[in-house]
N, C-alpha and C positions, 0 to 999 in steps of 0.2 A: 638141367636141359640136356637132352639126348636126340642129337641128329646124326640119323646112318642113314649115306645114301648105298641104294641097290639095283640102278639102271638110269640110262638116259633115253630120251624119244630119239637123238638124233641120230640118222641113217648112214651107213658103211657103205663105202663103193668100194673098199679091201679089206682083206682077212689082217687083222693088225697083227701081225705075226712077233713083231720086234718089241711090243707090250708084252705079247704072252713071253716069252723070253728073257725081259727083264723080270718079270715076276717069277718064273721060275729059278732066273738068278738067284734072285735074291733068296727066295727060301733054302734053295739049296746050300749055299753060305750061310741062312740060320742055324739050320741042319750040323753044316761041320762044325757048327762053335757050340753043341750042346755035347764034345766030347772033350778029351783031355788038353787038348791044343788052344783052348779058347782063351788064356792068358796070354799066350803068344802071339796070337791072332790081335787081342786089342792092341797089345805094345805095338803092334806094326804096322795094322791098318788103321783103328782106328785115327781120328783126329784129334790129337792134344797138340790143343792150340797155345804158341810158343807165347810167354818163355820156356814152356815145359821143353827140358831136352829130349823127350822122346821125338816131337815134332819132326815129321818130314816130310817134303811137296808129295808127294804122292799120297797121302795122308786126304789131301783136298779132293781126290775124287774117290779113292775106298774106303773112308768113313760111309758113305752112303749104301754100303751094300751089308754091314754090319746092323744090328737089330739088340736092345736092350731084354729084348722077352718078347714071348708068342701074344699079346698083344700088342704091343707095339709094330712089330712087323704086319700083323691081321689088320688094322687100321688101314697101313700103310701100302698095303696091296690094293683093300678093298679099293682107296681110292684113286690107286691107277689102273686099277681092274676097269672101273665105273668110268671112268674120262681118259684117258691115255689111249684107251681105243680108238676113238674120235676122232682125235688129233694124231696118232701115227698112222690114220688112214688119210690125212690131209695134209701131213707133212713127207709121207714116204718114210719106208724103212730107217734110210740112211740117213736123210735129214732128221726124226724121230729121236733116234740115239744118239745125234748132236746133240739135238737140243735137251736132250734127260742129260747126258754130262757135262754139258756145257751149263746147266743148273743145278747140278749139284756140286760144279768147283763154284761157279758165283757163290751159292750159300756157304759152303765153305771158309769163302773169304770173309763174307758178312758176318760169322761165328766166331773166326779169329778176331776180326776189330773191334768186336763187340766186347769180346767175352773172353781175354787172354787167360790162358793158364787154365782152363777145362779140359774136361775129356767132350768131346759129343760123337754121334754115330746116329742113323738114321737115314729112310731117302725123305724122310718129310720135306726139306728146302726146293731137294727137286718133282715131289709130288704138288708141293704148291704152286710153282711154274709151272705143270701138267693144267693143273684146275685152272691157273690165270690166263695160260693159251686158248684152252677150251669154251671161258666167258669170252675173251674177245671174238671168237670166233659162231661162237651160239650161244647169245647173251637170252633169250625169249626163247630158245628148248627147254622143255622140262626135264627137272629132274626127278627120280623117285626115291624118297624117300621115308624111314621111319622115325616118327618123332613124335618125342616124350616131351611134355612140359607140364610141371607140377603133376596135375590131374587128368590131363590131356595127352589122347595117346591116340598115334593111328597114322596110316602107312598114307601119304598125300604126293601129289606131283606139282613141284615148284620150279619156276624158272630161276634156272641157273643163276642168274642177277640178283637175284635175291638170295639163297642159299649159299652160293661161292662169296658173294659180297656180304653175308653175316658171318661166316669162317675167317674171310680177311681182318674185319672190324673187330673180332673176338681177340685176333692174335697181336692185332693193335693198340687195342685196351692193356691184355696182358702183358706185351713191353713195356709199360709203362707202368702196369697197376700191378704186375704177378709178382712183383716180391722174389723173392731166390726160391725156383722151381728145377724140374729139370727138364723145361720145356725150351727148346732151342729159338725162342721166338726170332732174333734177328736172321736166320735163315731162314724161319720163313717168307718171313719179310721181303728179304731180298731174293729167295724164291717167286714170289709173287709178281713184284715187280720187273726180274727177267725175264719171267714166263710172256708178260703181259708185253710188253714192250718188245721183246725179238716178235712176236708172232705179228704186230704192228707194222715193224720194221721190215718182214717180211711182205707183210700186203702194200706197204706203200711203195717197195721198190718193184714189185711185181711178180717177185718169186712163190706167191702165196695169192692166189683167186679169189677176188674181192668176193661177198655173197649181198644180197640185198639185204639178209638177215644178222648180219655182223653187229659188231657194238658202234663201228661208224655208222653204218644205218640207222644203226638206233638213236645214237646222239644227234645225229642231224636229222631224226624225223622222215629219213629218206626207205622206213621200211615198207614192206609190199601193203596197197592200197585198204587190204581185207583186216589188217592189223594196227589198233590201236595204241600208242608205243607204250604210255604210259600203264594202261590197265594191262598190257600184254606181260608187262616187266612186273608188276609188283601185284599177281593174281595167280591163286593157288585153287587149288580142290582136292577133295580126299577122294583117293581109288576108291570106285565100287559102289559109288552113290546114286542113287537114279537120277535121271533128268526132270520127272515128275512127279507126280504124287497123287495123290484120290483112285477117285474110281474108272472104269472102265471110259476109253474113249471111242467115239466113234473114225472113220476113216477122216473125211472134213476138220472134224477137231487134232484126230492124230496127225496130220500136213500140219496146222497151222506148230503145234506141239512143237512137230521136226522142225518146220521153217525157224522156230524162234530158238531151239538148239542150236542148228547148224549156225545163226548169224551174231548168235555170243559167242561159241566156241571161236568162231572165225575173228571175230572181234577181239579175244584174248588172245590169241594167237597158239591155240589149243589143239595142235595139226591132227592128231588120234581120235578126239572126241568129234570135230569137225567132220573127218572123212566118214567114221560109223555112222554121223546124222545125217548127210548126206547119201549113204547107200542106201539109208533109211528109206529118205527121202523118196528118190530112185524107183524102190520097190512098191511105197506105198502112192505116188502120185506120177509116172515119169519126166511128162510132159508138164509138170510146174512150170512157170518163167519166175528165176531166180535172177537175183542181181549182179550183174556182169563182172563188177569187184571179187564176187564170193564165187564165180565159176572161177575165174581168171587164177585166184590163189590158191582154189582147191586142185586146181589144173595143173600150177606150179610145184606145188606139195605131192605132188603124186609122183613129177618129175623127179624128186627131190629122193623118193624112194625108190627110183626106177621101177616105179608101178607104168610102165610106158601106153599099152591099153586103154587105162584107167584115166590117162591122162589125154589121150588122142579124144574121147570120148567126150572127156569133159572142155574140151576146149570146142569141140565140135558143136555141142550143146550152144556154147556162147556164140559162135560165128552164125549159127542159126536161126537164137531169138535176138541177136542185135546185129543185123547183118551191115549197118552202115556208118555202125560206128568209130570214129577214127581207129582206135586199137586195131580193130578187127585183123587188116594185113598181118601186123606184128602174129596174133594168136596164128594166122593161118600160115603164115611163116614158120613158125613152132611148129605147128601140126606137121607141115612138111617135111620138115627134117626129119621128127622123131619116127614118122613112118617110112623114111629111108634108110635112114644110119640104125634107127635099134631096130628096127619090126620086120624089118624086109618087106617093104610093100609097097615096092617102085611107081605104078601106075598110081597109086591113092597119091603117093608124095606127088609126083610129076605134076596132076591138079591141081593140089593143095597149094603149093611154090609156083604155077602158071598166074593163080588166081589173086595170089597175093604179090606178085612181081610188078605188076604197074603201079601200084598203090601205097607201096613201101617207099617212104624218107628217108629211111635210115639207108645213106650211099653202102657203106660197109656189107648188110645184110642183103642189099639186090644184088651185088655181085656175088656173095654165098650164094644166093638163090639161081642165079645163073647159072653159074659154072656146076651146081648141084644138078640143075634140072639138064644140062646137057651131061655129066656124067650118067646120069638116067637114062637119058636117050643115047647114049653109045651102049647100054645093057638092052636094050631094047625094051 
């Protein structure tokens, strides 16, 4: 079995600068140990974990920038390449590089208790805290990758829950069932579970911005409305496949077509396929009445990508065809801000935040609406 992943769906609000950095690191220290120095280089940095006398603390975080061979480091890039982006646009530069060091002396430790008297090297332990930040945080984004099984081959998009959680299971099995390898399982391990656990401990203390779409959402069923948890989490599809099949359809049949795309996609929780059925949609019908659930999270997801337009649009649609429905304030609340703060478009916000101010529950958000809609009107 052959799993390489090659991208995620989930959306950047920063250029992860301190990923690219560590990756560059690191090759560049592959790089110096393919020359005459690279016996000296292990004595010192590597991790030989004590009794060996070579052993020393500093050993616990430069082990991880050393590399056994050009694939082993090619692995180990690819997948902080693929998820470390993610997360060091969600944790910040400086928090990012904690948390990679701070996972790779935990697995460290874990390699030592495990396993005295070895050599190891690798950032696998802190690559696998990378992946277990990343699940907890977009447990239902997809991933892309290529995979071989037996006779079965071909490049598919799986949620991270599934994927990241048959890498952990695999390495689990392996501690226990791998026999003398020289695969550092307890650092992963314990890679895994600090990765998972700090970014936890971050969202519960508040340092870290809950999302609806997290792994507490997900376990507690508390994900967005459009999203089914169960089929969202363990529901895959291969790039590149069409949505239908047969022959030619007419306009009437092609709506109904789109309508039943966009409301599986959305019900998997398939943000990419979703929005395409829907521009679909859009183009071939405008004025359809769709279901207030499937605007509301196509609306959200658009947010999600700072498509902000795309999203004024689509929330606009629902305030439209369901005009008195409880929600409604709340969307028309949304709409207003995002055509103040991202779009510049003071007078459309000023409306949008007048009209949803008497009608809004939420105490918190009429006061944002307030003092928004008077910052508005001191701009004239």
């Amino acid at each position: 079995m052959l799993i390489i992943p090659f991208g995620v769906d989930t959306p950047r609000r920063r250029l992860p600068l301190m990923n690219y950095l560590l990756i560059l690191l690191n090759f560049y220290i592959f790089f110096e140990m393919l020359g005459p120095s690279v016996e000296a280089m292990v004595d010192l940095f590597a991790l030989h974990t004590p009794p060996d006398d070579l052993f020393r603390p500093h050993q616990l975080l430069t082990y991880a920038f050393l590399h056994a061979g050009l694939w082993h480091i090619a692995g180990n890039m690819l997948m902080l390449w693929v998820f470390g982006g993610s997360l060091n646009a969600r944790l910040g530069h400086v928090g990012y590089l904690l948390f990679y060091l701070g996972a790779s002396v935990a697995s460290g430790l874990g390699q030592v208790i495990s396993e005295p008297g070895v050599l190891c090297v690798g950032a696998s332990g802190a690559v696998c805290a990378v992946t277990a930040g990343y699940l907890v945080l977009y447990p239902l984004d997809r991933v892309k990758i290529f995979a071989w099984v037996i006779i079965i081959a071909g490049v598919f998009r799986v949620p991270s829950l599934m994927v990241i959680g048959l890498w952990f299971l695999l390495d689990l099995a392996g501690s226990y069932y791998g026999g003398e390898t020289n695969v550092a399982y307890a650092a992963h391990l314990v890679g895994y579970g600090m990765g998972g656990v700090t970014v936890l401990a971050l969202m519960a203390l508040g340092a870290l911005k809950r999302d609806s779409m997290d792994i507490v959402g997900w376990l507690t069923g508390r994900v967005p409305k459009g999203v089914e948890r169960r089929r969202a989490a363990f529901s895959f599809g291969r790039i590149g496949r069409g949505a239908a099949a047969g022959g030619p359809v007419g306009p009437a049949e092609a709506d109904d077509v789109l309508r039943a795309e966009l409301v599986r996609a959305v019900a998997m929780g398939d943000m990419s396929a979703a929005l395409a059925a829907y521009e679909e949609s859009c183009a071939v019908r405008p004025g359809a009445v769709l279901p207030l659930r499937i605007l509301v999270t196509l609306g959200n997801w658009y947010l999600r990508l700072e498509r902000f337009p795309e999203a004024v649009e689509t929330w606009q649609r629902a305030a439209s065809q369901y005009p008195d429905h409880p929600i409604i304030p709340e969307i028309l609340f949304s709409t207003g801000m995002v055509l103040s703060r991202d779009l510049g478009r003071p007078a459309e916000a000023r409306t949008y935040l007048s009209a949803a101010l008497p009608r809004l529950e939420n105490l918190h958000r009429a006061q944002v609406a307030r003092e928004e809609i008077a910052r508005l009107g001191g701009r004239g």
